[in-house]
N, C-alpha and C positions, 0 to 999 in steps of 0.2 A: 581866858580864851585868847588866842592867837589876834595878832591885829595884821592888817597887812595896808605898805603905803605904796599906792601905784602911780606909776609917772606913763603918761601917756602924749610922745611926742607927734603932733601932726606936723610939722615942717622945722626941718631941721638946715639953716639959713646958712651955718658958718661951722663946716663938719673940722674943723683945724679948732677951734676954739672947746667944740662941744667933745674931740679927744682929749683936751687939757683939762674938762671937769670929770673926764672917765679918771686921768690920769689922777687929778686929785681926789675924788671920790671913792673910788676901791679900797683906797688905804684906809679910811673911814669909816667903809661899810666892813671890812675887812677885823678895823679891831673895837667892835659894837658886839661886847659878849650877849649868845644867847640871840644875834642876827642871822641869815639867811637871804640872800637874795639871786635873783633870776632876772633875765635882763636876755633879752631879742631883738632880733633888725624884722620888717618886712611882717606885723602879724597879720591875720587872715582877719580882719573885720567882718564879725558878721553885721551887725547894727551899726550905724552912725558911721560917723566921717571915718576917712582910710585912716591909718596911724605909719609914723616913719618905725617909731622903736618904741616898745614897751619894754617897762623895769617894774619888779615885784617884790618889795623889803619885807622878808617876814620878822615879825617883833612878837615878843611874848604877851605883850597885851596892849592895849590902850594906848594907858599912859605911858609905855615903854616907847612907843612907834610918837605920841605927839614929845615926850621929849631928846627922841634921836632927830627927829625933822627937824625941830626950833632949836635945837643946837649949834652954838657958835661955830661950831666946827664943820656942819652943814652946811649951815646958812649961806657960811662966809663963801665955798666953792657954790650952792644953788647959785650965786647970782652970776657965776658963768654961765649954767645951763639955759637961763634966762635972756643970755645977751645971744645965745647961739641959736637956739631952738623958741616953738612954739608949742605949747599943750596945756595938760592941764593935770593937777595928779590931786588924789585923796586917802584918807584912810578910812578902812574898813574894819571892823573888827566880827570875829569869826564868832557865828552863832550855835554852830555845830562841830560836835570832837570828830576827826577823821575815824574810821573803823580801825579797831587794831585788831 
């Protein structure tokens, strides 16, 4: 089943730092075969604190999504998105098939 890893930014401190982890990040999320992702400014929050940006990685399952996160090659740019922004992000993994 499909996993998905969301990043959910509440303040976003140093918008010049947090383009240099977009800049390095794409090419990442970019060649992650079998990836998918979606990524917004401004969501509508219905529950809980406002959010600046939400991003949604989809991954073939699980283990695919915890080892594209823990990967050095993530890792190494997440700790821009950390020195720039505030949130909090996790993985889900999908309980039900879409309708085809």
């Amino acid at each position: 089943m499909a996993a998905y890893v969301v990043f959910c930014l509440t303040d976003v401190h140093d918008e010049e730092r947090l383009a240099e982890y977009r800049r390095q990040a794409v090419p990442i999320l970019q060649a992650t075969p079998g990836l998918k992702f979606f990524a917004g400014p401004a969501p509508v929050a219905l529950e809980g604190p406002p959010l600046a940006i939400v991003v949604i990685v989809e991954l073939p399952n699980l283990e695919a999504a915890k080892r594209w996160y823990y990967s050095e090659d993530y890792q190494r740019v997440a700790a821009i998105r950390h020195e720039a922004s505030k949130g909090f992000a996790f993985i889900v993994e999908s309980w039900a098939s879409p309708a085809t």
